[in-house]
GUDREN-934442 format. One record per residue: x negated, y negated, z negated of N, C-alpha, C in turn; residue in three letters. Coordinates in steps of 0.02 Angstrom, whole numbers, padded with zeros to 5 digits, always signed. Layout:
N
XYZXYZXYZALA ...
//
This chain:
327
-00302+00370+00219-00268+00329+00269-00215+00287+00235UNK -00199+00246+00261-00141+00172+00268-00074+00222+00275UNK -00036+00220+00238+00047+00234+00240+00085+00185+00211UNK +00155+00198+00230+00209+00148+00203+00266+00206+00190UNK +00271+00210+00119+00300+00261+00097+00350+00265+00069UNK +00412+00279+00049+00468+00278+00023+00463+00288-00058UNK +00485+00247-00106+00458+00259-00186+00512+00273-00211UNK +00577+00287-00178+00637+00309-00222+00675+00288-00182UNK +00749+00311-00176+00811+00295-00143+00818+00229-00145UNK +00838+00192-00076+00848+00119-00099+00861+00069-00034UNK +00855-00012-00064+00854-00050+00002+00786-00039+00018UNK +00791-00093+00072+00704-00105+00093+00659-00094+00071UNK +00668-00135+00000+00608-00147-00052+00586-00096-00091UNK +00594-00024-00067+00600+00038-00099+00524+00058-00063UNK +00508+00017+00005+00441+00032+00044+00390+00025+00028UNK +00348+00061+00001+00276+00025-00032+00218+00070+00019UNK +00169+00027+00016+00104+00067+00052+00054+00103-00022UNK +00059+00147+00027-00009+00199-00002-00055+00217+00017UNK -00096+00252-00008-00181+00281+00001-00154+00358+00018UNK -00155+00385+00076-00136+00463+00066-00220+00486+00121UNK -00236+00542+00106-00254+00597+00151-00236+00600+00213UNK -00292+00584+00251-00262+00610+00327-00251+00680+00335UNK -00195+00695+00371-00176+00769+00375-00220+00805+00423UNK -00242+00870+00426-00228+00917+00477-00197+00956+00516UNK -00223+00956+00592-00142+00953+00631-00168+01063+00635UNK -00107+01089+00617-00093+01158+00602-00093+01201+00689UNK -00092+01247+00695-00087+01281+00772-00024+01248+00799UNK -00047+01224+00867+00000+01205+00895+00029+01130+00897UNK -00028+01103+00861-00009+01029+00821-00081+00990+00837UNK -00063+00907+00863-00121+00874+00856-00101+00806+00811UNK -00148+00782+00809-00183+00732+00739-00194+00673+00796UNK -00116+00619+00781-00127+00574+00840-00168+00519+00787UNK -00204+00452+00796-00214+00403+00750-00177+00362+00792UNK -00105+00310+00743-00059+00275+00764-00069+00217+00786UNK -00048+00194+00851-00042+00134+00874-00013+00100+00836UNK +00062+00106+00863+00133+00088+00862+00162+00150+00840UNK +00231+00119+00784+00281+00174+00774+00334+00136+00769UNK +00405+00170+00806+00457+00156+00811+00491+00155+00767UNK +00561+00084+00754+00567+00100+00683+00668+00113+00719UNK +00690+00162+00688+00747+00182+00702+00811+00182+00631UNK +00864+00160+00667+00921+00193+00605+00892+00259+00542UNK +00881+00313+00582+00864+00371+00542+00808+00387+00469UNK +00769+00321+00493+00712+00282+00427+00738+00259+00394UNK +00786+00212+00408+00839+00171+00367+00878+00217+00315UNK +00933+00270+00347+00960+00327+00311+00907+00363+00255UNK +00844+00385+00277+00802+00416+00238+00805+00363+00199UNK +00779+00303+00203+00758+00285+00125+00817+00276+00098UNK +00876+00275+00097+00910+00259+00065+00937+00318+00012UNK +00919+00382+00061+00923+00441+00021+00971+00460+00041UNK +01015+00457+00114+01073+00483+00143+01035+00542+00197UNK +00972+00551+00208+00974+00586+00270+00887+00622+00248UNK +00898+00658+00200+00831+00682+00199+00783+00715+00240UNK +00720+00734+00240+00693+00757+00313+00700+00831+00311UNK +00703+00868+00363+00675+00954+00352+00616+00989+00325UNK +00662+01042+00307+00599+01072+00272+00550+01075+00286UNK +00497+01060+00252+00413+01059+00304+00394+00996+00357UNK +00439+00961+00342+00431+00880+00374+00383+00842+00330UNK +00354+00796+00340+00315+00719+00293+00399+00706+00269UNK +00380+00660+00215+00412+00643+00185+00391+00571+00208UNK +00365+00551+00229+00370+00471+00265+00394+00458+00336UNK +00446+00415+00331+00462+00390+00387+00435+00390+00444UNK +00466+00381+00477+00461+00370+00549+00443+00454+00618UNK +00489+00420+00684+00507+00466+00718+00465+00477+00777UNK +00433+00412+00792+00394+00400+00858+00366+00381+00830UNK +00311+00381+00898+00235+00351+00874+00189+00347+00969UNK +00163+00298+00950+00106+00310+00997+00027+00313+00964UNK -00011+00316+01031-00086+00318+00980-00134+00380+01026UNK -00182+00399+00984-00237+00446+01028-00261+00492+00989UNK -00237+00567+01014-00254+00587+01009-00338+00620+00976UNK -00355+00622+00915-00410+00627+00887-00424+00714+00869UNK -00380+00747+00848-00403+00821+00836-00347+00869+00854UNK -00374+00902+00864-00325+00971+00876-00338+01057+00824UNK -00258+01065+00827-00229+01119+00816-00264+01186+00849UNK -00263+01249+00810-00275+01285+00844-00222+01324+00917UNK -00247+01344+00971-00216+01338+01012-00194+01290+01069UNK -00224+01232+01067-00220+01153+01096-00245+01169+01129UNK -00250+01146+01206-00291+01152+01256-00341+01088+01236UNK -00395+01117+01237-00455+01070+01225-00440+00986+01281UNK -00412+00989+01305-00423+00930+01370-00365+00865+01340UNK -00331+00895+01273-00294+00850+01237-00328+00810+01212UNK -00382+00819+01183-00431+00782+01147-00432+00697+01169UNK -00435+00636+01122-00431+00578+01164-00386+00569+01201UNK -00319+00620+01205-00277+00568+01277-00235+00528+01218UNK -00204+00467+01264-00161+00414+01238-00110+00459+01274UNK -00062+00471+01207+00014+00490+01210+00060+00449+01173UNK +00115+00447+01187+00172+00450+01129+00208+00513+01130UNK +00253+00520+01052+00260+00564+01036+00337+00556+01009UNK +00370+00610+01010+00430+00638+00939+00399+00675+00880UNK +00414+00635+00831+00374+00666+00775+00439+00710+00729UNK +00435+00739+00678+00442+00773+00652+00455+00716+00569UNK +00435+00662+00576+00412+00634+00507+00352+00592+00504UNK +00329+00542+00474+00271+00541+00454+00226+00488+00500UNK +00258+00449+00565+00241+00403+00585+00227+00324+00560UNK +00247+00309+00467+00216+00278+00462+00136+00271+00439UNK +00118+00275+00465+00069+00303+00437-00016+00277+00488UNK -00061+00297+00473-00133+00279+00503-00133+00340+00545UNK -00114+00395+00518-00123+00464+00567-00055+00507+00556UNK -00054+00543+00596+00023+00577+00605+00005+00624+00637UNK +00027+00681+00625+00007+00752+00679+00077+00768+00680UNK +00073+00806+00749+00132+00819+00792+00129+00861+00831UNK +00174+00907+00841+00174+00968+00900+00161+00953+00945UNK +00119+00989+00987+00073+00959+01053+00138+00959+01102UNK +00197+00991+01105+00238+00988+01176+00281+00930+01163UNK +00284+00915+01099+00319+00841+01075+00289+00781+01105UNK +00234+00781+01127+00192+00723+01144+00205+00717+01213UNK +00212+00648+01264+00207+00631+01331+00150+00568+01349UNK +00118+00594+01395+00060+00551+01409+00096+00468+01431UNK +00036+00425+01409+00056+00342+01393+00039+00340+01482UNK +00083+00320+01518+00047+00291+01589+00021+00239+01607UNK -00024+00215+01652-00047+00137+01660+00027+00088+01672UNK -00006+00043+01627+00064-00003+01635+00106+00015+01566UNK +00100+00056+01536+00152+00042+01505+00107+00036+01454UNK +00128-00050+01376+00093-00060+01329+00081+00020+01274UNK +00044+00008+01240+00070+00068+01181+00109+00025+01121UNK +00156-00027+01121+00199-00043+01074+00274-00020+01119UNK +00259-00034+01174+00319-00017+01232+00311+00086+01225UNK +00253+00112+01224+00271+00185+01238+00298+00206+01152UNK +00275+00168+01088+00299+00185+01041+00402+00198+01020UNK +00403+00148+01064+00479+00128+01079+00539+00184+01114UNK +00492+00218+01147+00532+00265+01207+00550+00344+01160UNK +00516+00372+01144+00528+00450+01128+00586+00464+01100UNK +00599+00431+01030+00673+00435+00999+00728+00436+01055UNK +00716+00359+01074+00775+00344+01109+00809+00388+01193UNK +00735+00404+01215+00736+00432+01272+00757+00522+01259UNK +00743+00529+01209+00755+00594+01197+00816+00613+01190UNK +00837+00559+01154+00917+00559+01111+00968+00543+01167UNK +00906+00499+01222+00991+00475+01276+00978+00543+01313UNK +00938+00582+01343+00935+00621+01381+00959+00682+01374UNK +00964+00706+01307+00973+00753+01287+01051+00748+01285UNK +01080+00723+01262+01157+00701+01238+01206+00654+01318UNK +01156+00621+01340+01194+00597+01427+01221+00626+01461UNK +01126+00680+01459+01139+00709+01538+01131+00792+01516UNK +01095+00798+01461+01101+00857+01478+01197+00896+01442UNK +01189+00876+01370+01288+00886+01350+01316+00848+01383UNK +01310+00777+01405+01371+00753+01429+01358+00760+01510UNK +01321+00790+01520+01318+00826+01603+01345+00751+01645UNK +01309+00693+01635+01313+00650+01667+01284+00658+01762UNK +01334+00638+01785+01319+00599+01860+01336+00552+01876UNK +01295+00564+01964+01298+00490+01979+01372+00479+02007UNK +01364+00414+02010+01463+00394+02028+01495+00406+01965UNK +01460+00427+01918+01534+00426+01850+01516+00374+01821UNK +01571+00358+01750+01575+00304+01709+01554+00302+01654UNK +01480+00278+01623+01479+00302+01567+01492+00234+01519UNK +01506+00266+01436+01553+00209+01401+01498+00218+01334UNK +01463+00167+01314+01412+00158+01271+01436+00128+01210UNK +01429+00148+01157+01454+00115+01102+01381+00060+01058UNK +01390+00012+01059+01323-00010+01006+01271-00028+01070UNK +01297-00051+01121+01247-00061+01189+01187-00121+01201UNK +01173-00150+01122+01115-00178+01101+01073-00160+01057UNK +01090-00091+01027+01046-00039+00988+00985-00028+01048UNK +00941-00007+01003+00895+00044+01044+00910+00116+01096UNK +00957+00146+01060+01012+00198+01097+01036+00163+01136UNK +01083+00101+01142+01103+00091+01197+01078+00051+01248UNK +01038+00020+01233+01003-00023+01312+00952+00056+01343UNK +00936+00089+01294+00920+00150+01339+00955+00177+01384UNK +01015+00222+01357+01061+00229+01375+01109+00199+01439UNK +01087+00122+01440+01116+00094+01502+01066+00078+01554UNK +00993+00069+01536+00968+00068+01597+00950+00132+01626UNK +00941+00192+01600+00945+00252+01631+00989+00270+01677UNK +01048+00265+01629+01127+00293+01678+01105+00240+01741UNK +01099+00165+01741+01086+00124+01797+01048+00146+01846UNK +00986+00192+01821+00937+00225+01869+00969+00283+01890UNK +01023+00320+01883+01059+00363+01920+01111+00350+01941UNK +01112+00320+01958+01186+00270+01973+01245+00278+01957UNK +01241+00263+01900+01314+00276+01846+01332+00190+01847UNK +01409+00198+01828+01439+00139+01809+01438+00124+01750UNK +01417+00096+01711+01416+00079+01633+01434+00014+01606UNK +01505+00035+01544+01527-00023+01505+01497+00001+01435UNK +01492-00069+01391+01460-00055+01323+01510-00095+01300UNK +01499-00074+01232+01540-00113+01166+01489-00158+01120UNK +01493-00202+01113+01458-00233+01076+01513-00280+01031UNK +01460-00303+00981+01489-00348+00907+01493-00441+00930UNK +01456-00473+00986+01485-00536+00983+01492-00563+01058UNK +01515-00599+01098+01491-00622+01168+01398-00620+01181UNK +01366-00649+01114+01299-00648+01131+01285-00596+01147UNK +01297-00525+01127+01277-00482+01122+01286-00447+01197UNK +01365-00465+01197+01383-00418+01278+01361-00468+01337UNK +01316-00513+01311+01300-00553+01371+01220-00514+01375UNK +01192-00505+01314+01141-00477+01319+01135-00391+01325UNK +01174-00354+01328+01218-00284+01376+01201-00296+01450UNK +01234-00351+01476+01237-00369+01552+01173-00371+01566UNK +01150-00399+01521+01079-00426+01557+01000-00376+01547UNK +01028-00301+01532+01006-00247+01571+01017-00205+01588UNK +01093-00211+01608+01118-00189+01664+01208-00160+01676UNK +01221-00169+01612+01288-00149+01573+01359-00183+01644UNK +01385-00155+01680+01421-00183+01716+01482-00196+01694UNK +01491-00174+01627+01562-00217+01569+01529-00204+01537UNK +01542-00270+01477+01525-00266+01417+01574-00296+01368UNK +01599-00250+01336+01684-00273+01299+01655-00298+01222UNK +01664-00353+01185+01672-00387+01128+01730-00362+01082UNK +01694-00297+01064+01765-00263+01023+01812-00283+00959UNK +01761-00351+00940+01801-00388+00882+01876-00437+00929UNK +01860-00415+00999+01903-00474+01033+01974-00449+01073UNK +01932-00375+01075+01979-00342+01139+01956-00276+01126UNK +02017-00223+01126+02029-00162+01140+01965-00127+01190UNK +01923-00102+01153+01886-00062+01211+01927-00009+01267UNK +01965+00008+01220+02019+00060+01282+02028+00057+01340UNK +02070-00021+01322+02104-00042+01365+02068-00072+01410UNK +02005-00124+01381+01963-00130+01446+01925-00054+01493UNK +01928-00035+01462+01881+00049+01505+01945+00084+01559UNK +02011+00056+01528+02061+00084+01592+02040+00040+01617UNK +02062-00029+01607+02062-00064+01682+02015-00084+01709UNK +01956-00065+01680+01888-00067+01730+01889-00004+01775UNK +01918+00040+01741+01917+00138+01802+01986+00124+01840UNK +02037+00083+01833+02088+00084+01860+02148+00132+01852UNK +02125+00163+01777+02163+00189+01746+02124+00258+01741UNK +02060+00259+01764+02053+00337+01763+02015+00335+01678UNK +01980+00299+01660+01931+00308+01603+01856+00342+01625UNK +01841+00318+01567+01753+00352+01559+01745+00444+01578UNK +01688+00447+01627+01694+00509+01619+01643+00536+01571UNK +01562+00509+01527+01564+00500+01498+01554+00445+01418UNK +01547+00476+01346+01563+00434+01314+01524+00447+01254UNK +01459+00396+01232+01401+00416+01188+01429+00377+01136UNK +01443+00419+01084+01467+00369+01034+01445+00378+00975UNK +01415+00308+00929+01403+00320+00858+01440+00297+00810UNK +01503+00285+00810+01532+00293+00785+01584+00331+00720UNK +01612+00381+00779+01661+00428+00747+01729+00379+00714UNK +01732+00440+00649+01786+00418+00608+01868+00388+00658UNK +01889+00343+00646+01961+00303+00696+01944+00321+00777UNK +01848+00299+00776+01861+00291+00852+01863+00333+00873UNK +01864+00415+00855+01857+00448+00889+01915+00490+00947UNK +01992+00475+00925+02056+00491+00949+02065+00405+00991UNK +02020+00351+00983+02031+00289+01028+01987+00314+01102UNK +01926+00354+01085+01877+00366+01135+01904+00413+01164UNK +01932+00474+01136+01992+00513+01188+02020+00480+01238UNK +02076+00432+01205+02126+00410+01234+02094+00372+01298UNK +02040+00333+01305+01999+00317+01366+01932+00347+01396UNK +01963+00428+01375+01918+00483+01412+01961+00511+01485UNK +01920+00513+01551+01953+00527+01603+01956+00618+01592UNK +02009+00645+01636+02019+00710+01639+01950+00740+01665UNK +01948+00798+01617+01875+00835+01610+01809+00797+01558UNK +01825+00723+01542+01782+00697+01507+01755+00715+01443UNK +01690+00694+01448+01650+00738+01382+01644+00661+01344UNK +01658+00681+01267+01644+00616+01219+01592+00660+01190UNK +01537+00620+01183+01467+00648+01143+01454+00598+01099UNK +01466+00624+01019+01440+00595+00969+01373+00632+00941UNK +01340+00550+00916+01278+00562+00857+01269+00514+00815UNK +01293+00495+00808+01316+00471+00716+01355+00452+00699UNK +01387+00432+00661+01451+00433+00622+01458+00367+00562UNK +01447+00299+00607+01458+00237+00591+01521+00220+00532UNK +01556+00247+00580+01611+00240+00563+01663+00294+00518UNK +01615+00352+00505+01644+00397+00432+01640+00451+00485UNK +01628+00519+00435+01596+00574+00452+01683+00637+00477UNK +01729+00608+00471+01798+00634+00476+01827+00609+00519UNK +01896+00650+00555+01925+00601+00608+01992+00623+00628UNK +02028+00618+00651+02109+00652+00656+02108+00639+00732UNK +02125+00712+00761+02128+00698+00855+02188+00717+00858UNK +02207+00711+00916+02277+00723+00943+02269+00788+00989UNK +02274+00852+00973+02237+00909+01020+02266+00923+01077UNK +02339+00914+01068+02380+00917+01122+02371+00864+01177UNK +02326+00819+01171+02334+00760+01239+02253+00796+01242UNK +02211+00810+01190+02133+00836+01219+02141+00894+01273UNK +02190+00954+01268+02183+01007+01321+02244+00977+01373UNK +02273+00959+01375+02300+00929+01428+02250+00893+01474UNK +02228+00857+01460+02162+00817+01505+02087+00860+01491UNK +02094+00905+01479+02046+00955+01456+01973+00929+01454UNK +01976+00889+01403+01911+00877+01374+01879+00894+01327UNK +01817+00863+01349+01759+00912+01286+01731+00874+01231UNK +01730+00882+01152+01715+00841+01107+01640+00883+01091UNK +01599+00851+01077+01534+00881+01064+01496+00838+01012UNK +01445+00850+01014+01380+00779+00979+01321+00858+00948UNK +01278+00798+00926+01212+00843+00923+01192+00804+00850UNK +01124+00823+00831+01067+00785+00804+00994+00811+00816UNK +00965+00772+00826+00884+00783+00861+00840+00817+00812UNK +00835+00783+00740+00783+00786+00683+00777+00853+00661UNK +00827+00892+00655+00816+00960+00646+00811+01015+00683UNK +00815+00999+00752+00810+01048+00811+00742+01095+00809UNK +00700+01139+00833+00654+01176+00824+00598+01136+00863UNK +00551+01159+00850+00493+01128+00868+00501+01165+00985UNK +00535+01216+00951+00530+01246+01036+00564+01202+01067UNK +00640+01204+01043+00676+01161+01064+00660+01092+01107UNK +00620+01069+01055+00608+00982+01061+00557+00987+01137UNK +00513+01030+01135+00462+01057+01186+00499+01054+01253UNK +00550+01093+01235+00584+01108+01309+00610+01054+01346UNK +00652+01003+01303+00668+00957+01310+00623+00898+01338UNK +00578+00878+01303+00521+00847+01308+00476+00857+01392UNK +00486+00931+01411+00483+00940+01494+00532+00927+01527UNK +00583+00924+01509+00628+00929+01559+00630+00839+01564UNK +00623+00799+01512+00608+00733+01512+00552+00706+01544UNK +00490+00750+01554+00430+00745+01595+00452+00738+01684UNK +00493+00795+01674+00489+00808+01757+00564+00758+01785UNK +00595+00741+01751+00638+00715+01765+00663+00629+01744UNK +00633+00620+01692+00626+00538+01679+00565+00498+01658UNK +00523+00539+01655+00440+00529+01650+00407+00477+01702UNK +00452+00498+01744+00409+00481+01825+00459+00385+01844UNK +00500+00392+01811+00520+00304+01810+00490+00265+01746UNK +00467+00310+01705+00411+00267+01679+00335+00260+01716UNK +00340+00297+01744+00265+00295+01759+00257+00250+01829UNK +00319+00257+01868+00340+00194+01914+00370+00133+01875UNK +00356+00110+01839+00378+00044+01819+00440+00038+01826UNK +00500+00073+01829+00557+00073+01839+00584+00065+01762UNK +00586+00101+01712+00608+00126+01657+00571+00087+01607UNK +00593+00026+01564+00553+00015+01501+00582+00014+01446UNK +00563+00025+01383+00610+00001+01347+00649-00076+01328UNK +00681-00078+01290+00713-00156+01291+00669-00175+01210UNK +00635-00204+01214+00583-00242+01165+00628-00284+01107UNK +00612-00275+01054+00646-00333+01019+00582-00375+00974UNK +00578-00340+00911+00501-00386+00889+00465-00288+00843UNK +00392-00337+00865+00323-00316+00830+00326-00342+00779UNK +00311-00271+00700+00288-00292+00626+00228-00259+00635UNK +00196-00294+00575+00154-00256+00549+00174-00196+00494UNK +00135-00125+00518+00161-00079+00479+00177-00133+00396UNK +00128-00158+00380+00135-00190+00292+00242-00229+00301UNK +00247-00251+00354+00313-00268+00337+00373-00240+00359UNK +00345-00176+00366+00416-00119+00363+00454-00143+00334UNK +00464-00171+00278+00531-00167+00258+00586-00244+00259UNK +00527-00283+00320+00575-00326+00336+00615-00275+00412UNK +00563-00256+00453+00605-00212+00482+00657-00186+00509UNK +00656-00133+00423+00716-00120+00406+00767-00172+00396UNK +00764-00232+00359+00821-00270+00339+00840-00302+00421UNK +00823-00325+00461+00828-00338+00532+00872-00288+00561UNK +00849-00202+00547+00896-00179+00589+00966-00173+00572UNK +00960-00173+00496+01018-00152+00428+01064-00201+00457UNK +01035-00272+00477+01073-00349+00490+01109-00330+00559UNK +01104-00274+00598+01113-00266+00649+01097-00336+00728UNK +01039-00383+00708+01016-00423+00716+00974-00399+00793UNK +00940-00368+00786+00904-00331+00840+00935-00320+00935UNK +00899-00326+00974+00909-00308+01041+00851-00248+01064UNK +00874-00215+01057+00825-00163+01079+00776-00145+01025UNK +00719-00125+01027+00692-00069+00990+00652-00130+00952UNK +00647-00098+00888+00579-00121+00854+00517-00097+00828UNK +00466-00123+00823+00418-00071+00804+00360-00105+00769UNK +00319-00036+00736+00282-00059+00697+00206-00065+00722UNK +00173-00112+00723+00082-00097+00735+00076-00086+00676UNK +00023-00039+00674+00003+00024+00631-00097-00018+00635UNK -00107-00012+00702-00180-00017+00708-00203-00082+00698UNK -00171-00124+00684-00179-00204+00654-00203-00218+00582UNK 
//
């Protein structure tokens, strides 16, 4: 099979295609052949040699994937065979074939493209998991998005929108927080221009975000306090802005809030499963009503991964990008 493989720590140009073996998918595992694969920050980190994969992962990129189902694992319910899913992979989505834990996978519904279902798993996993389930998001609260033209965050804001959350984002230029608004962001602060803080009080009227997804870290993380409402949860997952941070603990238990964050890539295969239902029964079904899509930015061909990458590196991007694989 067709891969696009990492040849050493590096920029872009570190991506070369190869001739590999199609894998076999192990108990519990099926053998999708790739549509579309999503291309995320976390590909970027790998090749550069900041974020290696887990033990027993591919060593090739990529996190999502769509595509069909062709063989199964022992233990698969035979009726997997042939379905169009997308998936959370483990690794290894660039690629012609990719096998993946069968509870990792969610069926493609009518209506939605398979470059559009390649787009969703990362992102949907990562907002759902970290929103609603740590940051125990509801409706009527405020949630405060950092990076709200990433793939994380136009997720992130049209979801909270589908539960009726209030949502401000931060973005890098007016273009950007104009393009926030325009799926669905009800502030969108230009943080090279203006204090996110201070806009998030006086959009709550002094109360602040109740909650606060941030990739950041580092400085912002005692700024994201300071416009966290009493009881507010700040949930970080990545660390933009440096892996260290200095809080003020005495104003955190006074307003008794909760600092948390996660990471997805190494969680257990059970884990991801569980999750992955609770995403079925609970945000599955606004994709499958046309409610929920992802926010599209551009289609490569797997061969130009590593413009891609330089696109997302440029922070250039609105929403997700992805790769055709089957082209």
């Amino acid at each position: 099979m067709r891969v696009t493989a990492i040849s050493a720590p590096g920029g872009p140009e570190v991506l070369v295609e190869e001739e590999r073996a199609v894998p076999r998918p192990a108990a519990g595992e099926v053998l999708v052949a790739v549509s579309h694969a999503g291309v995320n920050r976390p590909d970027c980190l790998q090749r550069a040699g900041a974020y290696p994969p887990p033990k027993g992962a591919s060593d090739l990129p990529g996190l999502e994937i769509s595509g069909t189902i062709v063989a199964l694992g022992e233990t698969v319910d035979p009726v997997m065979l042939d379905q169009k899913v997308c998936a959370l992979t483990n690794g290894g989505g660039y690629a012609q074939y990719c096998t993946v834990p069968v509870g990792q996978c969610l069926p493609v519904p009518a209506g939605l493209s398979m470059a559009e279902a390649a787009a969703l798993p990362e992102t949907l996993f990562t907002v759902w998991h970290n929103v609603f389930q740590r940051g125990l998001a509801r409706d009527g609260e405020t949630l405060l998005v950092h990076g709200g033209t990433s793939g994380i965050g136009t997720m992130a804001i049209k979801l909270a929108k589908l539960f009726d959350m209030r949502v401000a984002a931060t973005c890098g230029s007016d273009e950007k927080c104009e393009q926030a608004r325009s799926v669905g962001a009800d502030l969108a602060i230009n943080y090279r221009t203006r204090d996110f803080g201070e806009a998030v009080r006086d959009f709550t009227s002094g109360k602040g975000a109740d909650v606060i997804l941030d990739v950041v870290a580092g400085e912002y993380t005692q700024r994201n306090l300071d416009c966290l409402a009493v009881e507010g949860r700040l949930v970080t997952i990545a660390t933009l802005g440096g892996p260290t941070a200095e809080i003020h603990v005495g104003k955190l238990m006074v307003k008794r809030q909760t600092l948390t964050g996660s990471t997805l890539r190494a969680r257990s295969d059970a884990f991801k499963a569980l999750l992955a239902d609770d995403i079925a029964a609970n945000a599955w079904p606004l994709v499958a009503m046309d409610e929920l899509r992802p926010q599209m930015d551009r289609i490569y061909p797997l061969s130009e991964a590593a413009e891609a990458h330089r696109r997302m590196e440029a922070g250039e991007h609105f929403g997700k990008i992805v790769l055709a694989v089957d082209e």
